[in-house]
Each structure stands twice: as structure tokens, then as C-alpha cells.
TORKOL-4160 file (C-alpha; in steps of 0.2 Angstrom, whole numbers, padded with zeros to 4 digits, m for minus):
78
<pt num="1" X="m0671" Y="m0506" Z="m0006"/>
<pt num="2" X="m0690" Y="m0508" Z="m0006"/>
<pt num="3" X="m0687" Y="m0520" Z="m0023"/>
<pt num="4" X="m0675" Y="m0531" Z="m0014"/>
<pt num="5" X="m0687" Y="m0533" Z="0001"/>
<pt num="6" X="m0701" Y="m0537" Z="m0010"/>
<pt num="7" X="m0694" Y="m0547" Z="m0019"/>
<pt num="8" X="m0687" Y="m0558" Z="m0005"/>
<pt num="9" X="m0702" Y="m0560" Z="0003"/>
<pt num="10" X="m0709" Y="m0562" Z="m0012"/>
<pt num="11" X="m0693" Y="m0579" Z="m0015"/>
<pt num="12" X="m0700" Y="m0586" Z="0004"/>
<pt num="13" X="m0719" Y="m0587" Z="m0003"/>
<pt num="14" X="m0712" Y="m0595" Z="m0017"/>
<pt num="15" X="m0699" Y="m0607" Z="m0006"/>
<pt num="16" X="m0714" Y="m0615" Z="0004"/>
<pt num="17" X="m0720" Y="m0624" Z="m0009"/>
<pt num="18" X="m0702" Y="m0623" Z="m0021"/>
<pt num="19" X="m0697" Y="m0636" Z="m0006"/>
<pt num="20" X="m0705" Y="m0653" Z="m0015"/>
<pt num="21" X="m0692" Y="m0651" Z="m0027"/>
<pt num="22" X="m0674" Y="m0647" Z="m0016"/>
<pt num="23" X="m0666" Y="m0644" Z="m0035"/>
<pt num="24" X="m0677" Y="m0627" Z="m0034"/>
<pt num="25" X="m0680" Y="m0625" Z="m0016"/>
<pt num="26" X="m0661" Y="m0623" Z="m0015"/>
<pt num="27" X="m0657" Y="m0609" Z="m0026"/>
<pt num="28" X="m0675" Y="m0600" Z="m0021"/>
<pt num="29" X="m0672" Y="m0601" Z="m0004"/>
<pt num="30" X="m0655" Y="m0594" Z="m0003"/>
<pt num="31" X="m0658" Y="m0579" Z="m0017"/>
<pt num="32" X="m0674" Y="m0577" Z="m0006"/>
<pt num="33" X="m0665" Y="m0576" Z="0010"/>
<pt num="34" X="m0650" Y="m0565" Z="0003"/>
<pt num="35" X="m0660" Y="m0550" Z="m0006"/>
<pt num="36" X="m0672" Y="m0550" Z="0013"/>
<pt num="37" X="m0656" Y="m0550" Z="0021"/>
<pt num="38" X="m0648" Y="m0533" Z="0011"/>
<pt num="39" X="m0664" Y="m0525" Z="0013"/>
<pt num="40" X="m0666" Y="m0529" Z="0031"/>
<pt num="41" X="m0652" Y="m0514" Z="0034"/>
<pt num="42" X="m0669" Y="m0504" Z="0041"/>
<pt num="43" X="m0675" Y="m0511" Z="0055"/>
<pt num="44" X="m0692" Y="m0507" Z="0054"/>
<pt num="45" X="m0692" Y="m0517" Z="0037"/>
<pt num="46" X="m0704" Y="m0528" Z="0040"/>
<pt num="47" X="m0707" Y="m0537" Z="0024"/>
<pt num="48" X="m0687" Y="m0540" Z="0024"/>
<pt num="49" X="m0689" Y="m0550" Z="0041"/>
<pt num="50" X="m0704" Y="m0560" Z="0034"/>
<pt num="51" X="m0696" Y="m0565" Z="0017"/>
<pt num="52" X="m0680" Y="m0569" Z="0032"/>
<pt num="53" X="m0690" Y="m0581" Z="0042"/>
<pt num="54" X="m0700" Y="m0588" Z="0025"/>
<pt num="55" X="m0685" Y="m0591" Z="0019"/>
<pt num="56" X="m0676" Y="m0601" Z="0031"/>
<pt num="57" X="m0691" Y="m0610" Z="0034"/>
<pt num="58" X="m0691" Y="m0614" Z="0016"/>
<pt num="59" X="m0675" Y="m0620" Z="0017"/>
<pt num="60" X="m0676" Y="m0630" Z="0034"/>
<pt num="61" X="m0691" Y="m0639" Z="0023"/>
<pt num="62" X="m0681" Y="m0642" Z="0007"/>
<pt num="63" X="m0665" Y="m0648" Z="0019"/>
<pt num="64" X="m0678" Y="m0660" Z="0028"/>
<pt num="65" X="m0686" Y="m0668" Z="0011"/>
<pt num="66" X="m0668" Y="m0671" Z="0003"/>
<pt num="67" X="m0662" Y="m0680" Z="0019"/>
<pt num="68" X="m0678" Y="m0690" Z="0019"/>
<pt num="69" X="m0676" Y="m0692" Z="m0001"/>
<pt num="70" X="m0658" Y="m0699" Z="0003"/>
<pt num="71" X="m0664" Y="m0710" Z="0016"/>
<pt num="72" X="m0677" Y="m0718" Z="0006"/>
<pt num="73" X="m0666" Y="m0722" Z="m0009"/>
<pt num="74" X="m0654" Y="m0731" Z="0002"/>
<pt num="75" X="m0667" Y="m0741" Z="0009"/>
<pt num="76" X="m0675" Y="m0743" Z="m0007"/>
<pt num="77" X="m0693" Y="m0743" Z="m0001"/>
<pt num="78" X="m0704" Y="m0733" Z="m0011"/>
């Protein structure tokens, strides 16, 4: 349990910056936000609920970025 927790906050570290590119803040955000949730079965885990709320930060950021990436090429200004 302690590997899945450390390693999905470890996932939301690396999804804050993983966002500039949404073809990797994607997949590191939802692994990341899946292995903190398994390992948040203990609720005093607290690594699990900071690699939860890094994650889904992570991910709002990726979601934002594509939207805006989408929006750009449509309007075709660079």
C-alpha cells in the first residue's frame, strides 16, 4: 500500500509540469490519480490525499491547456 501512495504522489509532482504537453499529462495524471486513490483505503494516508489533490490539479491544468490549444488552432493565431 505505502508503494501505491508513493508513487501517486510521486505521478501528481510529475503531472504539474507533465501538463505543457496534454499527450503526457493525460496518462500521468489519471495513473497518478488511480494508484493515490487504492492507496487512500487509510484515511490517515496522507501522501495518498496529496498525490489525489496533485493529480487532479494536474489534470484540471492539462484539460485547460488542450482547450486553449484547441481554440487557438481554430482561430489560427499563433
Amino acid at each position: 500500500m505505502e508503494k501505491k501512495s508513493n508513487a501517486g504522489f510521486i505521478l501528481g509532482i510529475i503531472s504539474l509540469f507533465a501538463w505543457l504537453l496534454p499527450l503526457a499529462g493525460y496518462p500521468i495524471s489519471i495513473v497518478g490519480l488511480v494508484l493515490s486513490i487504492k492507496a487512500k483505503k487509510n484515511p490517515e494516508n496522507k501522501t495518498a490525499l496529496a498525490g489525489i489533490i496533485l493529480s487532479i490539479i494536474g489534470l484540471v491544468l492539462t484539460a485547460i491547456n488542450s482547450f486553449l490549444g484547441v481554440l487557438i488552432g481554430i482561430s489560427g493565431t499563433i
